[in-house]
C-alpha positions as CSV (number, residue, x, y, z in Angstrom):
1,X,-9.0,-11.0,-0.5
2,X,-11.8,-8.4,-0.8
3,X,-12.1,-8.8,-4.6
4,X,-12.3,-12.5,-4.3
5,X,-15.1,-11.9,-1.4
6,X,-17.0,-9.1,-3.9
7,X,-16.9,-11.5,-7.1
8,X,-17.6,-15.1,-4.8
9,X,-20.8,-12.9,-3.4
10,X,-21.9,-11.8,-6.6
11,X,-21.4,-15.3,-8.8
12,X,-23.2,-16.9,-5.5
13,X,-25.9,-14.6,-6.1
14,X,-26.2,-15.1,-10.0
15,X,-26.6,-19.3,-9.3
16,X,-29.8,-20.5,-8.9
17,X,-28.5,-23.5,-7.8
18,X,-26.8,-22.2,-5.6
19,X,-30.0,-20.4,-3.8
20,X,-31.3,-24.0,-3.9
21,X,-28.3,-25.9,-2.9
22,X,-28.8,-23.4,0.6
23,X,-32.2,-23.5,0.5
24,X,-32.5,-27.1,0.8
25,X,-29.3,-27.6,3.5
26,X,-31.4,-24.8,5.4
27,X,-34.6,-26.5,4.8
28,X,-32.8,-30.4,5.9
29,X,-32.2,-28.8,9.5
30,X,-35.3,-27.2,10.1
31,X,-37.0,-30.5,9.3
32,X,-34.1,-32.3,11.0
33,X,-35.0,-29.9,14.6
34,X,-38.2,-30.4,14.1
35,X,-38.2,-34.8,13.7
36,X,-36.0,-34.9,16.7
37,X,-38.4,-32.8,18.7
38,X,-41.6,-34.8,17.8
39,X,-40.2,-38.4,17.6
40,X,-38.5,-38.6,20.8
41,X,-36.1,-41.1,19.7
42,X,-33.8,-40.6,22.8
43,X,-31.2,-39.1,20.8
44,X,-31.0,-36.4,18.1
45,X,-30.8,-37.4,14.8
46,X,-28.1,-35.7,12.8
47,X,-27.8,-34.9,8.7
48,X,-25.9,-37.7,8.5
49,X,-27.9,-40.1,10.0
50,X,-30.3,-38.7,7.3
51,X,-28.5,-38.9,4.7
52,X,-28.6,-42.6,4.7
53,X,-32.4,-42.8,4.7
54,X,-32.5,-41.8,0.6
55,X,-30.0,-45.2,-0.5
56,X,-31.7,-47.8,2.0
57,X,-33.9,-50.1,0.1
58,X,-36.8,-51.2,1.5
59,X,-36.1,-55.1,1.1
60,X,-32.5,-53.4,2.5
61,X,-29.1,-52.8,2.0
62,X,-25.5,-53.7,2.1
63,X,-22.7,-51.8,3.9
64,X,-21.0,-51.9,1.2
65,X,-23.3,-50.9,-1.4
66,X,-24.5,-47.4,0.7
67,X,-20.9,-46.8,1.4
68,X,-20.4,-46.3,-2.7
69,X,-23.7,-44.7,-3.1
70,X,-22.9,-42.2,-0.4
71,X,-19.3,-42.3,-1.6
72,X,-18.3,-42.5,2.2
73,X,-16.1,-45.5,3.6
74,X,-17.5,-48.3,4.9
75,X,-16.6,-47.3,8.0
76,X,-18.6,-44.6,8.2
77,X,-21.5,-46.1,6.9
78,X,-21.2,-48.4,9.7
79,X,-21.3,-46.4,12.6
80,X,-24.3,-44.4,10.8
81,X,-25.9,-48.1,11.1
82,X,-24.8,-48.5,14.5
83,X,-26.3,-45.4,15.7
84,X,-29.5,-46.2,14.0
85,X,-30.0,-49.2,15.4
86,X,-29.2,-47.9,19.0
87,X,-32.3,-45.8,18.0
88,X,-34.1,-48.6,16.6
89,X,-34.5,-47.1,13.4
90,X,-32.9,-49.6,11.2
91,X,-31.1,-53.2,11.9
92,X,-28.9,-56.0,10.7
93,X,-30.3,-58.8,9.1
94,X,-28.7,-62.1,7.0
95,X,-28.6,-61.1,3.3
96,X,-30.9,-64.6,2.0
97,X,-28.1,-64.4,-1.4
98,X,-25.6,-65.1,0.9
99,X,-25.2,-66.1,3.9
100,X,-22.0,-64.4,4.7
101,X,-23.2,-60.7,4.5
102,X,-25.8,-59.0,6.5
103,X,-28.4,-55.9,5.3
104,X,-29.5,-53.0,7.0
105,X,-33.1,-52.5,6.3
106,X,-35.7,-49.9,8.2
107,X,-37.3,-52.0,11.8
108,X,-41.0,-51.2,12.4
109,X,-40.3,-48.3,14.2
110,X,-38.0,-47.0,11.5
111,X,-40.9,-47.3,8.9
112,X,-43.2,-45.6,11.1
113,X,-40.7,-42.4,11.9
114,X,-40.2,-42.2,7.7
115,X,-43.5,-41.8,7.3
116,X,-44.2,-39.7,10.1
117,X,-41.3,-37.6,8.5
118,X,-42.8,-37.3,5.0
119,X,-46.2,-36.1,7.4
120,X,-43.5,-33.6,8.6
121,X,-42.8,-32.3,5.1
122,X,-46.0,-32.2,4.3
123,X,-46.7,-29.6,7.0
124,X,-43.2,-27.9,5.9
125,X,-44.7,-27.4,2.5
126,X,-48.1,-26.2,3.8
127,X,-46.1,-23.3,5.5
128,X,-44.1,-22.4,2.7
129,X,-47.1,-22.6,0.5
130,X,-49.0,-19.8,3.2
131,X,-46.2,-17.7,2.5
132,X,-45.0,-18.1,-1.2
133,X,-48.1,-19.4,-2.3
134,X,-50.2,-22.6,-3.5
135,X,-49.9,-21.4,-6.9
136,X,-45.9,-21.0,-6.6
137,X,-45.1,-24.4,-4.8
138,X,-47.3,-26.0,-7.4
139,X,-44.9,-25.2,-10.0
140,X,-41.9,-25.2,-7.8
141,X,-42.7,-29.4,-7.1
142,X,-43.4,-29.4,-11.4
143,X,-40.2,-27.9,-12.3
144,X,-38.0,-29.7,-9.6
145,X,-40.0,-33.0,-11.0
146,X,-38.5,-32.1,-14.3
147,X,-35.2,-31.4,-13.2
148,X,-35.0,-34.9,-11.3
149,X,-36.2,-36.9,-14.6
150,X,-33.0,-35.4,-16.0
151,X,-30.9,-36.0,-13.3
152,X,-32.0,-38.9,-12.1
153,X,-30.9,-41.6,-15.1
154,X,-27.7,-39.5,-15.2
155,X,-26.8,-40.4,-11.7
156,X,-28.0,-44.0,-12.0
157,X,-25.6,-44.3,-15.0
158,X,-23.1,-43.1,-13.3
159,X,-23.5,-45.3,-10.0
160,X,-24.0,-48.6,-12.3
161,X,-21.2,-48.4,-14.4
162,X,-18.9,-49.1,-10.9
């Protein structure tokens, strides 16, 4: 069991995805503790609330859809829509293609949060920035750019081929 522990350490600490991969979960909460303590929703959002946010189109979204997006059931996806629209984040409207189905798109207050959480970032950055430097989160934002034109069609392939 120790040797296992020794070589899982030392492979963790070879992957630079890995660093990121921790980074960015560490990174999720902060910003996370932080929203829930400046919005005053009445109740705390959680990751997986969050996670959501990132597959909800604007014109909005069916169940259905964000459950294979999020590869989650759609049961899951709707009580992450239920909780959001207990906190007025997001509701349930008729899909105009048809009439049956319904779309969770971002309320008013929903829009407002989003963009009050990218302000949030923003500020995130800023601090990161006073301690890494300009300089260094300049590049970091360039070369996580690059990486995301390279993931990005990959993932979209993968998605629309189902």
């Amino acid at each position: 069991m120790n040797d296992f522990k020794t070589t899982l350490e030392e492979r963790k600490a070879k992957s630079t995805l890995q660093v990121l991969f921790k980074v960015a979960r560490l990174l999720n909460a902060q910003a996370i503790e932080r929203s829930n303590q400046e919005q005053r929703w009445g109740q705390k959002l959680r990751p997986s609330h969050m996670a959501i946010f990132p597959h909800l189109s604007l014109k909005g979204s069916r169940i259905t859809s964000l459950a294979e997006e999020m590869q989650i059931s759609k049961q899951a996806v709707a009580q992450l829509v239920e909780d959001l629209e207990q906190l007025k984040i997001v509701r349930r409207v008729p899909d105009p293609t048809d009439g049956r189905a319904k779309l969770v798109q971002f309320t008013k207050s929903g829009r407002t949060g989003m963009l009050r959480g990218l302000d949030l970032l923003t500020t995130m950055e800023q601090e990161l920035a006073d301690i890494v430097g300009v300089r260094r989160m300049a590049d970091l934002r360039t070369t996580l750019s690059r990486i995301l034109e390279h993931v990005a069609p990959q993932h979209e392939k993968r998605f629309l081929k189902k």
